[in-house]
C-alpha positions as CSV (number, residue, x, y, z in Angstrom):
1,X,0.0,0.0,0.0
2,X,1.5,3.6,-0.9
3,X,-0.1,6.8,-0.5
4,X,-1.1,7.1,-4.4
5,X,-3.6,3.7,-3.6
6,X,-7.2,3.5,-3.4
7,X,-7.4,2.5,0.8
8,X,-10.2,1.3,3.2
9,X,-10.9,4.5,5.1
10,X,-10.1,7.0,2.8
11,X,-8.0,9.8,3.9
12,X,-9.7,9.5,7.6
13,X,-6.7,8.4,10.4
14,X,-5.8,5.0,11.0
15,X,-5.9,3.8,13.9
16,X,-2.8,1.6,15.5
17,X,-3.8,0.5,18.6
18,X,-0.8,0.1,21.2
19,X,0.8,2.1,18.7
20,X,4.0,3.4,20.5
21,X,5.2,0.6,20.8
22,X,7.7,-1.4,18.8
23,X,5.6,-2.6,15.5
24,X,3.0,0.0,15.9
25,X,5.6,2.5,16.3
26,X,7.7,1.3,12.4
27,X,3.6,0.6,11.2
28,X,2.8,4.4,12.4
29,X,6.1,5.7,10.3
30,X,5.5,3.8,7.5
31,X,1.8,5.2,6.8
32,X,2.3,8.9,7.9
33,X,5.3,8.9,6.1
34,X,3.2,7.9,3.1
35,X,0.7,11.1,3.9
36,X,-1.7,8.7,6.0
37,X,-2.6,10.4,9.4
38,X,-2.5,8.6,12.2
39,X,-4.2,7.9,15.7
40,X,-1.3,6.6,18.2
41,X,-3.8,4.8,21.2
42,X,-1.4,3.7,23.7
43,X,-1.4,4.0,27.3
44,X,2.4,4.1,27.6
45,X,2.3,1.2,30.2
46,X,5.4,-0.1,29.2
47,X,9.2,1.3,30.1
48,X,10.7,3.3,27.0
49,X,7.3,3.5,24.8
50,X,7.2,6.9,24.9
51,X,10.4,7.7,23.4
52,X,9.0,5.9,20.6
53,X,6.0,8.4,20.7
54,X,8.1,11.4,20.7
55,X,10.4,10.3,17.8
56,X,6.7,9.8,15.7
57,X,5.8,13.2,16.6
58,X,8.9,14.8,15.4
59,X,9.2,13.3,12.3
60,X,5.5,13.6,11.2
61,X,4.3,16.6,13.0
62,X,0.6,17.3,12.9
63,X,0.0,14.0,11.4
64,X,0.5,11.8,13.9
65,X,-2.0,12.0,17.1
66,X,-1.7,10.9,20.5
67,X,-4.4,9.3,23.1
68,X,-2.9,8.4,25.5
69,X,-5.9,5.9,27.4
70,X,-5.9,2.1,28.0
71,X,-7.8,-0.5,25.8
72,X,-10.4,-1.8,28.7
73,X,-11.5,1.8,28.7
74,X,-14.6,1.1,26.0
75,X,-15.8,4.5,26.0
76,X,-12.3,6.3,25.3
77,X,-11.1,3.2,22.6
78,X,-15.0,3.5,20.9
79,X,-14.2,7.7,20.6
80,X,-11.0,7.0,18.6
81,X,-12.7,4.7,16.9
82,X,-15.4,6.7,15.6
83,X,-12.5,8.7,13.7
84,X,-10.9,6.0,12.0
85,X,-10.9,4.8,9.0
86,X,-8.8,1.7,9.5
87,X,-7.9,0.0,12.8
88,X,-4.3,-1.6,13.6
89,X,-4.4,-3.6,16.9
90,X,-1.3,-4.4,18.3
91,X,-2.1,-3.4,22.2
92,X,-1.6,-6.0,24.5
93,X,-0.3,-8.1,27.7
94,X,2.9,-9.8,25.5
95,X,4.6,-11.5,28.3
96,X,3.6,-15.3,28.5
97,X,5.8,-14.8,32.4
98,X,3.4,-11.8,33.4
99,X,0.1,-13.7,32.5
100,X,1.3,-16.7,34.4
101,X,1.5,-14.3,37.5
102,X,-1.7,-12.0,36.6
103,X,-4.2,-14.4,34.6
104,X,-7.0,-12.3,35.5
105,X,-5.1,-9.2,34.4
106,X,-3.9,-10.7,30.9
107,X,-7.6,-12.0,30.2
108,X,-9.0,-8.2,30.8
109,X,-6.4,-6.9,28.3
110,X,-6.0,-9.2,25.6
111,X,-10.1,-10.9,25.4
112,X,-11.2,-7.5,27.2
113,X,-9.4,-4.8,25.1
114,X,-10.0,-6.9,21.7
115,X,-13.5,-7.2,22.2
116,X,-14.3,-3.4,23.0
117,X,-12.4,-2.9,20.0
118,X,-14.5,-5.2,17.8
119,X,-17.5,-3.8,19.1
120,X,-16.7,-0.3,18.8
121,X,-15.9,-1.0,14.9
122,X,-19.3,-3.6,15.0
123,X,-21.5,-0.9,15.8
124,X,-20.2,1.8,13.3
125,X,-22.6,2.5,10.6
126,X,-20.2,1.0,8.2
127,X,-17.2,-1.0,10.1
128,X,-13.9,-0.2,9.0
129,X,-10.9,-2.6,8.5
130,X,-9.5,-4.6,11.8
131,X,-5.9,-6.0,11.3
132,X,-5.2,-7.7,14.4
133,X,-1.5,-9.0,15.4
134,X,-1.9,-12.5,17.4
135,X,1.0,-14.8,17.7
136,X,2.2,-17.9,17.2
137,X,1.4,-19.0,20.7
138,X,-2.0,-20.3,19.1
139,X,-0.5,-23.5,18.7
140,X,0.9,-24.3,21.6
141,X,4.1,-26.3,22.5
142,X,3.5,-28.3,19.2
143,X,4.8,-31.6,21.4
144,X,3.9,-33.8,18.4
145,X,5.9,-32.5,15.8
146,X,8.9,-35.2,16.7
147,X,12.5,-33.7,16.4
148,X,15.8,-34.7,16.1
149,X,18.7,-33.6,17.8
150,X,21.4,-31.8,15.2
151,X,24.2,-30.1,15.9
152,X,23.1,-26.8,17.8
153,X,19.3,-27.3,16.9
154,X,16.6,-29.0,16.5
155,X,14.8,-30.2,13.0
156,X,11.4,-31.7,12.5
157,X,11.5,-35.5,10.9
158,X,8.8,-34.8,8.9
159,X,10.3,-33.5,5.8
160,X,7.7,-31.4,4.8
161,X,7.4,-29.9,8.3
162,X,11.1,-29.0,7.8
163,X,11.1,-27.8,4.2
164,X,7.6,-25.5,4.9
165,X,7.2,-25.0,8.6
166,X,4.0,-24.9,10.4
167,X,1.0,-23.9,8.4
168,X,-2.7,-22.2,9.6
169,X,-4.1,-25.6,9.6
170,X,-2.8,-26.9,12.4
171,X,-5.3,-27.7,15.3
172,X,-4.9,-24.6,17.9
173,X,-3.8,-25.6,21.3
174,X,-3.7,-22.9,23.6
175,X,-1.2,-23.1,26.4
176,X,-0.4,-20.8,29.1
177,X,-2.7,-17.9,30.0
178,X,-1.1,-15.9,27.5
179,X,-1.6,-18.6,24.5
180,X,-5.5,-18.5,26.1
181,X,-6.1,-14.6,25.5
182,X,-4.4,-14.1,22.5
183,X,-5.9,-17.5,21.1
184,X,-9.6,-16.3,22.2
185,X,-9.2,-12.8,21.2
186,X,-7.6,-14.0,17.8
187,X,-11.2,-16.1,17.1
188,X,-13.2,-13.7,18.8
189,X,-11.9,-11.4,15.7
190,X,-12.6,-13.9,12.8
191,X,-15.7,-15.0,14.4
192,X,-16.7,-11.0,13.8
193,X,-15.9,-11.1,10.4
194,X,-18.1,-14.3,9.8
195,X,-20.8,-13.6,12.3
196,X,-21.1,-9.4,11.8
197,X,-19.5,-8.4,8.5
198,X,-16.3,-6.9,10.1
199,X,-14.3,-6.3,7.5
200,X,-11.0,-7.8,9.3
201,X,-7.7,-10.8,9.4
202,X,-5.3,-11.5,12.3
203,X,-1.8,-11.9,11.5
204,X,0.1,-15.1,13.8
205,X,3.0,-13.1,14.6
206,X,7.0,-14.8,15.0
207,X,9.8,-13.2,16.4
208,X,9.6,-9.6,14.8
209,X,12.7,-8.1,15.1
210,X,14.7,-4.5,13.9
211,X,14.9,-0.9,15.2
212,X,13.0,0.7,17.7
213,X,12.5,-2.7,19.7
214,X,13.9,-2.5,23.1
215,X,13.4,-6.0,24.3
216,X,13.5,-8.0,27.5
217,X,13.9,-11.4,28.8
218,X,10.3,-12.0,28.4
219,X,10.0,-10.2,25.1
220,X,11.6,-9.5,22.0
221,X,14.7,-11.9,22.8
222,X,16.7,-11.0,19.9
223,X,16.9,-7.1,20.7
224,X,17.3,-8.4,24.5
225,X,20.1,-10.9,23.1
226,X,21.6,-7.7,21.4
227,X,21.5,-5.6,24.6
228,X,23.1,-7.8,26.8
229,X,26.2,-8.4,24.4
230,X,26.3,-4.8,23.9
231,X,26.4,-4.4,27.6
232,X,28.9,-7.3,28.2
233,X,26.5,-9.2,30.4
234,X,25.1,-12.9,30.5
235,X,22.6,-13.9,28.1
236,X,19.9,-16.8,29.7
237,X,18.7,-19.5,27.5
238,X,15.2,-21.0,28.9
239,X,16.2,-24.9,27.7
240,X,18.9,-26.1,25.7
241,X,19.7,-23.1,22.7
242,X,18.7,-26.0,20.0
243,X,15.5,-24.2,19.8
244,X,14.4,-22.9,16.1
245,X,12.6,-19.4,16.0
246,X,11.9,-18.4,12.3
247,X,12.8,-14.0,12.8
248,X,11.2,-11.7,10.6
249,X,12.1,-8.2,10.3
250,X,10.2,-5.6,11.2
251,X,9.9,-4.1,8.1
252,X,8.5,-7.4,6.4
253,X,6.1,-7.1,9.0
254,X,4.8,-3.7,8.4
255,X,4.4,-4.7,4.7
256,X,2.3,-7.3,5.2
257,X,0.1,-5.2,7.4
258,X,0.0,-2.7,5.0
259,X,-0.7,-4.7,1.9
260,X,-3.6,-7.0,4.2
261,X,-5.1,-3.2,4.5
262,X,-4.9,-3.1,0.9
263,X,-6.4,-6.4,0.0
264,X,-8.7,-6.3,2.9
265,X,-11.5,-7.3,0.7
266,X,-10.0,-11.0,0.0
267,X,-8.3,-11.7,3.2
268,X,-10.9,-10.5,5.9
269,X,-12.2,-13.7,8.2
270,X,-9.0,-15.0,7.7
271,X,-5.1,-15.8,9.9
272,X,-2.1,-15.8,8.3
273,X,1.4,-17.4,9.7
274,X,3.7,-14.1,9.7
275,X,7.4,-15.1,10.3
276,X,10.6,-15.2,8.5
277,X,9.8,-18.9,7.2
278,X,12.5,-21.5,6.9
279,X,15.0,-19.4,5.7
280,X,15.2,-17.3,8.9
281,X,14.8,-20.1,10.9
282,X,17.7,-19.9,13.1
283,X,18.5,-22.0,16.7
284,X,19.1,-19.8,19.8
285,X,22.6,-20.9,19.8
286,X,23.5,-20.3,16.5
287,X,22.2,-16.9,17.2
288,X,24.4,-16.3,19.9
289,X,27.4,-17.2,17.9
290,X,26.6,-14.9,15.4
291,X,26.2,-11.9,17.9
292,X,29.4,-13.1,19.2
293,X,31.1,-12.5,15.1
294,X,29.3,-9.0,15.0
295,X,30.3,-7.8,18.8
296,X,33.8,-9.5,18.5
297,X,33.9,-11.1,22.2
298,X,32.2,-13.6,23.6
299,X,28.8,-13.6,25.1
300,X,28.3,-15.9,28.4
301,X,25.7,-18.1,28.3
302,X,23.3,-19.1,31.4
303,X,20.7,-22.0,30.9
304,X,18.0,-22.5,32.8
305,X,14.6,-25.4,33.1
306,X,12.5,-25.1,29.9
307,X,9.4,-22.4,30.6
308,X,5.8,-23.6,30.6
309,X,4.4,-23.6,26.9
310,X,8.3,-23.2,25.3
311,X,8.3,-24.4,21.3
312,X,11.2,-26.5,21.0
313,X,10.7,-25.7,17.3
314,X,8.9,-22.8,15.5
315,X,8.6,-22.0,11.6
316,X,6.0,-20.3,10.2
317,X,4.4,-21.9,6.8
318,X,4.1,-18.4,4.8
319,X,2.8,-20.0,1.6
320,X,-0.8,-18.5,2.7
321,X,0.4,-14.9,3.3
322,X,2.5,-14.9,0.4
323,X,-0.4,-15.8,-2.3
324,X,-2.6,-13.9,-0.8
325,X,-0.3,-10.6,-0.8
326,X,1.9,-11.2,-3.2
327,X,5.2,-9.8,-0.8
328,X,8.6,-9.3,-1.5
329,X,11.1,-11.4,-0.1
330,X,12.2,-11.6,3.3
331,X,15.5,-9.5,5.0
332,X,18.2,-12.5,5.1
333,X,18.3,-12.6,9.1
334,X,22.1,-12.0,9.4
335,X,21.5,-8.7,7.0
336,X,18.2,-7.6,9.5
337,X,20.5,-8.1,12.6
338,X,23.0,-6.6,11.9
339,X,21.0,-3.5,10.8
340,X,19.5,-4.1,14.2
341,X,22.7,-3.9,16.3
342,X,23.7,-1.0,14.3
343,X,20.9,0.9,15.2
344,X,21.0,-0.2,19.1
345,X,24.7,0.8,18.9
346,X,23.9,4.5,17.9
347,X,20.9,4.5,20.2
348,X,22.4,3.9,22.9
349,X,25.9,5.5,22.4
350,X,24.1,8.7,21.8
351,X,21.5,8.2,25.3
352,X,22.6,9.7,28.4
353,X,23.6,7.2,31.0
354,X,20.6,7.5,32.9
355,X,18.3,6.6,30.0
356,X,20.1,3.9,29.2
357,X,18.8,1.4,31.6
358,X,14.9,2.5,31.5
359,X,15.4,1.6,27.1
360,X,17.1,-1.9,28.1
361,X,13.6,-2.5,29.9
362,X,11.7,-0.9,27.4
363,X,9.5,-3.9,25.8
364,X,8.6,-5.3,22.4
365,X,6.4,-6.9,20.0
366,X,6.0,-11.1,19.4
């Protein structure tokens, strides 16, 4: 989608929901700097978000808008609503660690905030476009894909498991209170496009990764891998390292999302697999070693029991996405890295000391 295109909504804002922080934040650019305006809902919750804010607002001024309010606030969400012409909902509880120690509190946000969302747009006169980020937490611990042991990872035996990765059909097996919310609010908003006309699709995010993410060791783990080398500290690995992540960068990401808005027409009431595919799979170890060739020292490594839920192996099957959206190819993960560490390296070089600390606990996107 550019700014010349026909697009749902018209010239009315778009609305990113949780949109300070670290994909809503690169979304947000991408469409204001393409003449869009923009609504930025985000209650700022989370360590370092703001900055993110403030860097929109200076590089798009008068097109980008701030409210700052919380999702479970159905009154405040259904005003900004009202104004859109397009909603992007990335807020959220993203910590699978947090909603094991707040259930109640991850439910009210992720089912909660979703649903006032979906009514708000369900009760416009015409409902706009919902593009909603879920994860790939949908499918659980996948403990019956059966895996072998190579080297520093794991690989499926099923070939075609190995050569595609894990596609939308899979049964969904939530797992953890986190896999619960995301996995209810995630049907919750293809039920409304089969049951009310909501023009909307939900995109099964994996490991989005690139600037602006700030992550920590319960999200965003390749920025947090970054940070701690950069820092000369101890990375922990939650298992053994052999687990396979599939990393997509976060400009891939905002592509899809912007070319789902595009096509909303043919992919509404339906979830796409968003990840880097097989050929940014890439084990936890293996990452490490390669942060260890970009830093030039080694990074010590700390492992601890496996965490509830934990995918031994995850690759997202992107044949779906890519027929229906017709997107270019992926950033080669050592090439998005790498623009990754550069970025965190002038980011933080050029912070004051003090700040420094609040951006390493800053938070990020699946």
């Amino acid at each position: 989608m550019s700014a010349g295109e026909a697009t749902p909504g018209g010239h009315r804002p778009v609305l990113i929901t949780g949109g300070a922080g670290f994909v809503g934040a690169n979304l947000a650019d991408r469409l204001a700097g393409e003449g869009r305006p923009v609504i930025v809902y985000d209650a700022l919750a989370r360590a370092g978000v703001e900055a993110n804010l403030a860097w929109l607002k200076a590089r798009h001024p008068g097109r980008v808008t701030a409210v700052v309010a919380d999702i479970r606030d159905a009154g405040e969400l259904a005003r900004a609503v009202r104004e859109a012409g397009a909603c992007f909902h990335f807020a959220a509880q993203v910590a699978v660690t947090t909603s094991l120690g707040d259930p109640r509190g991850d439910m009210e946000v992720n089912i909660g905030g979703t649903l006032n969302l979906l009514e708000a747009v369900r009760t416009l006169p015409h409902p706009v476009p919902v593009l909603f980020a879920s994860t790939n937490k949908v499918y659980g611990g996948l403990p019956d894909i059966a895996l072998r042991a190579e080297g520093d990872r794991y690989l499926p035996e099923d070939e075609s498991v190995r050569a595609r990765g894990v596609g939308e059909a899979r049964p969904l097996d939530f797992y953890t209170p986190y896999g619960c919310s995301k996995g209810a609010a995630d049907q919750y908003v293809l039920d409304y496009a089969r049951s009310y006309r909501v023009p909307a699709a939900v995109m099964r995010m994996s490991c989005i990764y690139g600037p602006r993410q700030m992550g920590t060791e319960d999200q965003g783990w390749v920025a947090h891998f970054l940070i701690r080398a950069l820092e000369g500290r101890p990375v922990t690995i939650y298992g053994d390292g052999r687990q396979i992540r599939d990393v997509l960068h976060v400009r891939d990401a905002v592509n899809a999302y912007c070319a789902a808005l595009g096509r909303i027409g043919a992919v509404a009431g339906r979830a796409f697999n968003l990840g880097g595919g097989p050929a940014n799979a890439v084990s936890l170890l293996a990452f490490l070693d390669h942060v260890e060739r970009l830093t030039g020292r080694p990074v010590a490594r700390a492992f601890r029991d496996w965490r509830p839920g934990d995918q031994r192996y995850y690759v997202s099957d992107t044949t779906r996405l890519r027929a229906a959206l017709d997107l270019p190819a992926f950033t080669p993960w050592r090439e998005g890295v790498a623009d990754l560490y550069r970025w965190l390296g002038e980011t933080r070089s050029a912070a004051p000391a003090h700040s420094r600390t609040a951006a390493a606990l800053a938070g990020a996107a699946e």
